[in-house]
Each structure stands twice: as C-alpha cells, then as structure tokens.
C-alpha positions in Angstrom: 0.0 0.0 0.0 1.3 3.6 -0.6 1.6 5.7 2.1 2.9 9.1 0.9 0.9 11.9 2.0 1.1 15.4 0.9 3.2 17.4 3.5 0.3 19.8 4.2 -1.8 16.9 5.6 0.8 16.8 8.3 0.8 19.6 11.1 3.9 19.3 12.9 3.6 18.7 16.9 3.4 22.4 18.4 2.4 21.6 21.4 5.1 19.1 22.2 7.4 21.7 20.9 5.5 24.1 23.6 6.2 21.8 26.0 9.9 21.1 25.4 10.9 25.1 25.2 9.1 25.1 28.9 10.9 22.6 30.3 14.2 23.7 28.5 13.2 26.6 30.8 12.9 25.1 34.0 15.3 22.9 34.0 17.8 26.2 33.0 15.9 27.9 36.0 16.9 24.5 38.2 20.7 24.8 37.9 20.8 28.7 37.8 17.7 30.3 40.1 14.7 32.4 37.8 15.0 35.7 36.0 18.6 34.9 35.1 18.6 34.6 31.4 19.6 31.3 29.9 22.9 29.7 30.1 23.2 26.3 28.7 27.3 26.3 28.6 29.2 24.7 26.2 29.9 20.7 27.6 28.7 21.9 30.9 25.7 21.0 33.1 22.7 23.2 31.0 24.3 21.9 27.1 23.6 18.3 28.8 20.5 18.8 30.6 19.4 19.7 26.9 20.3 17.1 25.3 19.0 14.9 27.2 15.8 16.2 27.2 15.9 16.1 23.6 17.3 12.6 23.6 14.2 11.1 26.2 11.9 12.6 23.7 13.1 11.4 20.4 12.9 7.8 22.3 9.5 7.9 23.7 8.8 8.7 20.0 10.2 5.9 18.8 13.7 7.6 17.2 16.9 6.0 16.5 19.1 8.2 19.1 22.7 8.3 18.8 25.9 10.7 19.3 29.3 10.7 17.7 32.3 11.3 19.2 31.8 14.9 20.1 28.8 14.0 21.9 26.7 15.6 18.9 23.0 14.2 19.0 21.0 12.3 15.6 17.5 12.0 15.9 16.8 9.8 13.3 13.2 8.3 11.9 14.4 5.9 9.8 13.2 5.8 5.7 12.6 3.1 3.3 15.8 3.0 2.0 18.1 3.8 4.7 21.7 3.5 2.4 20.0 7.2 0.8 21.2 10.3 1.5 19.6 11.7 4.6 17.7 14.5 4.7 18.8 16.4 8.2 17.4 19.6 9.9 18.4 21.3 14.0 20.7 23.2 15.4 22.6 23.8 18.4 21.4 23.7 22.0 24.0 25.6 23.9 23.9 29.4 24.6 25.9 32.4 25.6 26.0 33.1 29.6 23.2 34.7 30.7 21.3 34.4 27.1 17.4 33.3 25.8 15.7 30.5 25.4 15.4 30.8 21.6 18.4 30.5 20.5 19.4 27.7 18.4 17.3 25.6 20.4 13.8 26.7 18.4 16.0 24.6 15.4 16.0 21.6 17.3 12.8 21.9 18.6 11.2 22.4 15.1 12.6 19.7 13.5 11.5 17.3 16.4 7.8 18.6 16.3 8.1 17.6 12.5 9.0 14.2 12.7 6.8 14.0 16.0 4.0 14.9 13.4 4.8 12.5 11.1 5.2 9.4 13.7 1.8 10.3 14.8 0.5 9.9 10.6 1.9 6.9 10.4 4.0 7.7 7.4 7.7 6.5 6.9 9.5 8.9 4.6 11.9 7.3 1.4 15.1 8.3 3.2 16.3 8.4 6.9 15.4 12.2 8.5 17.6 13.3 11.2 17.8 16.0 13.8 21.3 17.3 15.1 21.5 18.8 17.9 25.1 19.8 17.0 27.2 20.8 20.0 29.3 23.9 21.5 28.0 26.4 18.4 29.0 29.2 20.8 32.5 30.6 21.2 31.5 33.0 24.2 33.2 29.2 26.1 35.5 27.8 24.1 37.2 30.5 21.8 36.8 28.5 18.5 34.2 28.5 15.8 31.7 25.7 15.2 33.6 23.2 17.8 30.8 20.5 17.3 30.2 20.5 13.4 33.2 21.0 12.4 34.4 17.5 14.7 31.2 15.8 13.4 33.3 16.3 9.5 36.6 15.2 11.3 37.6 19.4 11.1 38.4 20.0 14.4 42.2 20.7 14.9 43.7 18.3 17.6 45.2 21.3 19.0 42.1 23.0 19.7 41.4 19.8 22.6 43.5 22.0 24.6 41.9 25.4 24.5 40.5 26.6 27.6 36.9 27.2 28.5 36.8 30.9 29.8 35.2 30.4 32.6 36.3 27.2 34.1 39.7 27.2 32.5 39.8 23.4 32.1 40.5 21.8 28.7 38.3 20.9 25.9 39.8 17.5 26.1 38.4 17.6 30.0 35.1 18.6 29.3 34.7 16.3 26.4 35.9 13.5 28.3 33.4 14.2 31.0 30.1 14.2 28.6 31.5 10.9 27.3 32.6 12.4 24.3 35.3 10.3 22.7 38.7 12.6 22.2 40.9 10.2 20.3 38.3 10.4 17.6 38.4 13.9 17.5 42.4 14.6 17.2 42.6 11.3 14.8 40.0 13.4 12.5 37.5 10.6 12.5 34.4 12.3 10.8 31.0 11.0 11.6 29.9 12.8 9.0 30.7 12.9 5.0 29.0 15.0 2.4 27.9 12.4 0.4 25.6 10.9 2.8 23.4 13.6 3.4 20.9 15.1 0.3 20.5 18.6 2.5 20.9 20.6 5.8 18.0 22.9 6.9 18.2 25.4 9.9 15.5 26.8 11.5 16.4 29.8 13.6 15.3 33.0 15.2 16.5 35.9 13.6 18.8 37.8 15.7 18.4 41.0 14.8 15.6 44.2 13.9 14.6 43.2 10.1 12.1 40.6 10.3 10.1 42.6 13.1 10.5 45.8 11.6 8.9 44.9 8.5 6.2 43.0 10.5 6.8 39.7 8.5 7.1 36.5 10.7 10.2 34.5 8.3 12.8 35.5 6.4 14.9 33.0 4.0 18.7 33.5 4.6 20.5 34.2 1.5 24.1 33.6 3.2 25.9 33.6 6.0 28.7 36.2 7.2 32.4 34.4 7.7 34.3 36.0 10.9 37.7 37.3 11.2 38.4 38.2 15.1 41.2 39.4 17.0 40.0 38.2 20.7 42.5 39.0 22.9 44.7 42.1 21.6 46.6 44.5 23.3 48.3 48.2 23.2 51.9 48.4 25.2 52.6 52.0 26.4 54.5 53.1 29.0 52.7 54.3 32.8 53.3 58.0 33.9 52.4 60.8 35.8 48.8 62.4 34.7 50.2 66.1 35.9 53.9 65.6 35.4 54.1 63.9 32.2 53.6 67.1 28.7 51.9 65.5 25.8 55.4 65.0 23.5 56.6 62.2 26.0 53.1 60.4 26.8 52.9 56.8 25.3 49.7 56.3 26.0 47.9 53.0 24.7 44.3 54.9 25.3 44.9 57.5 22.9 46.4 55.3 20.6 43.6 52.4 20.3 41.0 55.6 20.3 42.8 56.8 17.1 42.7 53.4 15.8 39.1 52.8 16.6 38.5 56.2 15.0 39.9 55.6 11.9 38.6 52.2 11.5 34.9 53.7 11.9 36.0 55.8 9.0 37.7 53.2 7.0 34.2 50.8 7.5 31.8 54.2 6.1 34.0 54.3 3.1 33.7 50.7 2.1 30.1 50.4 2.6 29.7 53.6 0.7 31.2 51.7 -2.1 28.9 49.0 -1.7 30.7 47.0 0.8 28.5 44.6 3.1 30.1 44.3 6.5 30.2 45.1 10.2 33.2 46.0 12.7 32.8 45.5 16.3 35.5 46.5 19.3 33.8 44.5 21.9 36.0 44.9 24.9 38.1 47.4 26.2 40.0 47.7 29.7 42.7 49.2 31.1 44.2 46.9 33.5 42.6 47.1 37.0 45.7 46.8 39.3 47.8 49.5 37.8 45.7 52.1 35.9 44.2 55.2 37.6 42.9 58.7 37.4 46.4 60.1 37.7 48.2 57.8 35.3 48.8 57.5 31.7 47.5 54.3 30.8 50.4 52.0 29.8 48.2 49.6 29.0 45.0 48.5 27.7 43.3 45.1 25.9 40.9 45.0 23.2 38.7 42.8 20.9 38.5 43.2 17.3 35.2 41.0 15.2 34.9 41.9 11.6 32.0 40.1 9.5 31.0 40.1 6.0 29.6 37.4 3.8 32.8 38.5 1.3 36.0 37.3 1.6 37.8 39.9 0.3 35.5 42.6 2.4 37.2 40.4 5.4 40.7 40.9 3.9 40.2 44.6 3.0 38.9 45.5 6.7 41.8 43.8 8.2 44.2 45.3 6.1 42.7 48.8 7.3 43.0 47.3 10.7 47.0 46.7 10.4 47.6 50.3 8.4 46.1 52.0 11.2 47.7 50.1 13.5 51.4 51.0 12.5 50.4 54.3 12.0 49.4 54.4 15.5 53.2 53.0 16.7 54.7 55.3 15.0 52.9 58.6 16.3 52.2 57.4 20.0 55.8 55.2 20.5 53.6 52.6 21.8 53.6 48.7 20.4 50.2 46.8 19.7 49.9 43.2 19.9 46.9 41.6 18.1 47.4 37.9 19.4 46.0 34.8 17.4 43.9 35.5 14.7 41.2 33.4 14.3 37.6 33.3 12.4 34.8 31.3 9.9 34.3 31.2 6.5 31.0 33.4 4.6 28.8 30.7 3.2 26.2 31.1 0.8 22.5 29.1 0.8 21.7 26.8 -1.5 19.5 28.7 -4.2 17.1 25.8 -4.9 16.1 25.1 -1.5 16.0 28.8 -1.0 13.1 29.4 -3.4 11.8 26.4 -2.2 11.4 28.0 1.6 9.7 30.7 -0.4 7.6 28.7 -2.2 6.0 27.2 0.8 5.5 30.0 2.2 3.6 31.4 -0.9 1.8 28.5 -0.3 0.9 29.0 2.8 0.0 33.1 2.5 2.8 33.9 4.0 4.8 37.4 3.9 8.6 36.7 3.7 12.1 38.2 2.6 15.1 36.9 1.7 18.3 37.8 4.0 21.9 37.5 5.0 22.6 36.5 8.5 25.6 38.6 10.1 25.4 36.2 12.6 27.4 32.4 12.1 25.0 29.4 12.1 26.5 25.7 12.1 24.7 26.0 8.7 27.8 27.6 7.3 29.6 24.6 7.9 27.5 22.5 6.2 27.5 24.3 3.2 31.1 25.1 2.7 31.4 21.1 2.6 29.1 21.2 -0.6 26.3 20.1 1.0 22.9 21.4 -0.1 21.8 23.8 2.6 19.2 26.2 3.9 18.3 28.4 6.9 14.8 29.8 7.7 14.8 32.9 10.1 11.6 33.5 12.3 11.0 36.8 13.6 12.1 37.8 17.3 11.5 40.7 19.6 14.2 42.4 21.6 17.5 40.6 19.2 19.7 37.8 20.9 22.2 36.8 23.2 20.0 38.1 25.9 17.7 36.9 28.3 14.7 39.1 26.4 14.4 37.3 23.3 10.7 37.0 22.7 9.7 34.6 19.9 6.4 34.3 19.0 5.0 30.8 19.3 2.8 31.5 16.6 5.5 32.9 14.1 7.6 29.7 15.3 4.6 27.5 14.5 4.5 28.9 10.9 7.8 28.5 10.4 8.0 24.3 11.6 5.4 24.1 9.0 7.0 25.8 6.0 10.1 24.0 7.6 8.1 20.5 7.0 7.1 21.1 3.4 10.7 21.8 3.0 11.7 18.0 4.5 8.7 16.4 3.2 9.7 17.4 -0.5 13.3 16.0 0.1 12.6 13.1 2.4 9.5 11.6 -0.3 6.4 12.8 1.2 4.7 14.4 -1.4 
C-alpha cells in the first residue's frame, strides 16, 4: 500500500514543541535560580540537561538516538531505504551566559515537532530524517568557531582539545571527556559525517536582529551567512606616567592610541560600505588593567577585541588590512607597540538557491509574507555548506534581538515556520 501523503496533511507537533521550550526553561531555571537569562554552557551541566531532554523525547517517540564522538545528538526516523542520502534539519542547543531561550534551540525543537508529526500519521519517509542537535556552536566558552560541526566532518584541529573554557579554564579534552565524548576520535580526524551521505541541511532559527520585526513579517529566508575574522585577545603596550607631570610630547599612551585606531577604522568601514561593501566591525572589549591604571596615570596599558564580519571574503581581507595600516600608523605617532594575538575566524557561506526558493515557495503557499536575508550572525549551517552540502536556513521573527535573556519569539511565528520548515523535509525526504 502507498503511504505518501502530501506534506500539508501533516501539522507538525506544536504543542510538544510548547512543552519542550518550557521545560528547557525550567530545568535552565533549576541549575541557575529564575530571571537569570539562559545559560546552557558549552559541555557543561545546561548543554547536557538539553540534550537529554531532547534525547528522552526522540525515544519515547520511537527515534533511533545516537551521538558521535563529540557527543553531537541524531535523531533519526528511519526511511525506506536507509543506504539514501539523509535529509537532516536542528541546530545547536548551547547558549551564551546569561542568554534566551530561543536560540538555536527553536532549530532543534522544530525539526522534532516535524517528525513527531509525522510518527503520529503513520507515514515512513523514502530516506532516513535526522535531527542534530550539534554541540558547543557558541564561542563566548570555548574560543573557537563551530567546535561541534566542524568535529562531526573530522575538522576539528587536535590542537584546539586543549583550548580553555573561559570560565572554568579546564581543557576541551576535560570537558569532552566528561560528557562521554570520545577525544581520540576527534584529534585522529574521524568524521561521523561525510558529504555524500546527506541530500541537504535545513536550519530553523530565530532571527537575531531588527529586520524581520521591523517589516512585521514572521520568516525570512537567509540568502548567506557572514564568515568571521576576530582578534580576541589584543593589546596596546605603552608606557605608565604621571597624569600632571608627564607634557603631551613624551606620553605613550595605549588609550589614545587604540582611540585613534578605533577612530579611523569607523572611518575606514563608512568608506567601504559607501562603495557598496557589506560588512560590520565590532570592538567588543576594552580595559585598562585594574591593578595598575588610575585617574592620575597615563595608561600603559590597555586590551581590546576586534570581530569583523561580511559574507565576502575579500571585504574580510580589506577590513583587516585597514586594521594593520592604522595600526602602525598608530606605533609610529604614539611610540607605543600593539599586539593583536591569534587570529582566528569562519568562513562566509552562501545558501543553496534551490532550496531557497523552495522555503519561499512554501511560504507562498501558505500566504505567507517573507524576505530573503543575509545573516551577520554564524550558524552551524555555514559549515555544512562550505562542505558542498545542499543547505538552507529559515529565520523566524524575534522581539528584543539575541544573546540576551529578552528574546521574545512568538510561538505562533515559530509554528509557521515548523510548517513551511516541514514542506521543505517532506519534498526532500518523499512525502509528497
């Protein structure tokens, strides 16, 4: 008997999705008190509390459940022919410290109500369909990019096992090991993963910043995402001196001389986007030190951030090279020395144009206002897509941006999107 359905037939599983970002809540408000934002850190007690929340429901719904070696989570319902590509949708389920509830976790969720949905109709799609729920997305712990995707394609550096979570200064390497997480794999470059094996990614996320709520349209089909080139931990070297005693012609002081830099990189970002350029600077943090600077001193020293994103390489390139000119110049008038530190960043990735206007087309289908977009924010996504793999991300509207504990995504707007989100999955998966 034939058991395809039209996807339309099939409403995803809201309220199981309702009930999962509730409890995602609680059990955030269990390790960390109420009206504390979220913080689900990276290989830490709320990241695991998440996933297995996420794992316990993908069982009692009769999923395969299984991780890889960087504790990464596949929820799969398995098709008819389970040696076809796999059509795969989520996210990640960590956050910053301190952020909202929304945040990559709305991917997850979505794709879960989906195939929740389509347990409960009985259908079995021609292919396997999998949720990730990909690990450590955010660098605000672990100071690399993409630390759970990019280990899920064998990617991960060995080195990088030895970085230091910011907070709790223990290893990568420890706080894998204690989620179970298998670190041989990792530094051997096992992939669990491999392009060829999966027919397309999709990413359901909220959007992070103004556009989508500003135009009052509840989804927005990203177009790209923006690569990353950051400086984290950078530095001026002056020297300390007297406030009163010390004339202007023998201050070296770091403060004016990151000012003029900052200055003149403000300048050097409204030229390029005046010529078209697509791209945003950010000098995140400042500080003089603590211990040694005061009122009376000339600072002789002061640390900075640098994060420059564009969805254009060469944007990237051009920004940095401002970055250095200014900085020499700067050494040579003020006699002071800067010191970037390690360089590190993501690559821009663009969507996949097919599935793209397929987003679109279901929501035409559907009455639905939408836009197309670039995200200036990285996605796992990005990842996916640099490895040739056929990918998508849908961006649902929400209030008060990200990274905080305000953001305020409508569950209607979020239930929209899971079902333009299934269309997309039941084209690729067979259910037509």
């Amino acid at each position: 008997m034939d058991t395809r359905t039209t996807s339309s037939d099939i409403a995803p599983d809201l309220p199981l999705a309702a009930r999962l970002f509730a409890q995602l809540r609680q059990d955030n408000d269990a390790l960390h008190g109420p009206d504390t934002g979220i913080t689900r850190d990276t290989y830490g007690a709320g990241e695991e509390r998440a996933h297995a929340l996420m794992a316990q429901t993908a069982r009692t719904l009769g999923l395969e459940v299984r991780n890889d070696a960087a504790c990464n989570l596949y929820l799969t319902l398995p098709g008819r022919d389970r040696a076809a590509p796999v059509v795969m949708t989520g996210s990640h389920l960590d956050s910053v410290p301190r952020g909202g509830n929304y945040d990559g976790a709305a991917g997850v969720v979505a794709g879960l109500a989906v195939l929740a949905g389509w347990v409960a109709a009985g259908v079995q799609p021609e292919c396997d369909v999998t949720v990730m729920a990909v690990r450590a997305e955010e660098s605000a712990w672990f100071p690399v990019s993409y630390i759970g995707s990019k280990s899920a394609f064998g990617l991960l550096p060995a080195e990088a096992l030895e970085i230091l979570r910011l907070d709790t200064r223990r290893s990568l390497r420890e706080h894998l090991q204690a989620c179970g997480g298998r670190v041989a794999d990792i530094a051997a470059g096992q992939a669990h993963l491999g392009a060829a094996a999966i027919d397309c990614f999709l990413e359901l996320h909220i959007e992070q910043g103004p556009v989508l709520v500003e135009a009052g349209e509840p989804l927005g089909v990203v177009t790209g995402i923006c690569g990353s080139l950051r400086y984290r931990h950078a530095r001026v070297l002056g020297e300390y001196a007297h406030s009163g005693a010390t004339p202007r012609s023998h201050r070296h002081d770091a403060v004016v001389a990151l000012a003029e830099v900052i200055t003149r990189l403000q300048q050097d970002w409204a030229d390029m986007e005046a010529a078209g350029a697509e791209l945003t600077l950010t000098i995140g943090q400042v500080s003089t030190d603590a211990a040694q600077a005061d009122i009376s001193k000339v600072a002789g020293l002061v640390t900075f951030s640098v994060d420059i994103r564009s969805r254009s390489t060469a944007s990237l390139q051009r920004m940095e090279a401002h970055l250095l000119s200014a900085v020499r110049q700067a050494e040579a008038r003020h006699g002071v020395r800067f010191e970037l530190g390690e360089r590190t960043g993501s690559q821009p990735a663009q969507m996949d144009a097919g599935l793209q206007d397929a987003l679109a087309a279901a929501m035409e289908a559907m009455q639905l206002p939408h836009r197309r977009l670039p995200s200036g924010a990285g996605h796992d996504a990005a990842l996916f897509a640099n490895q040739g793999i056929a990918t998508a991300m849908l961006f649902v509207r929400n209030a008060h941006g990200s990274h905080n504990p305000d953001e305020a995504m409508d569950l209607q707007d979020f239930g929209a999107g899971t079902q333009v989100l299934a269309r997309v999955m039941a084209q690729r998966a067979g259910l037509r």
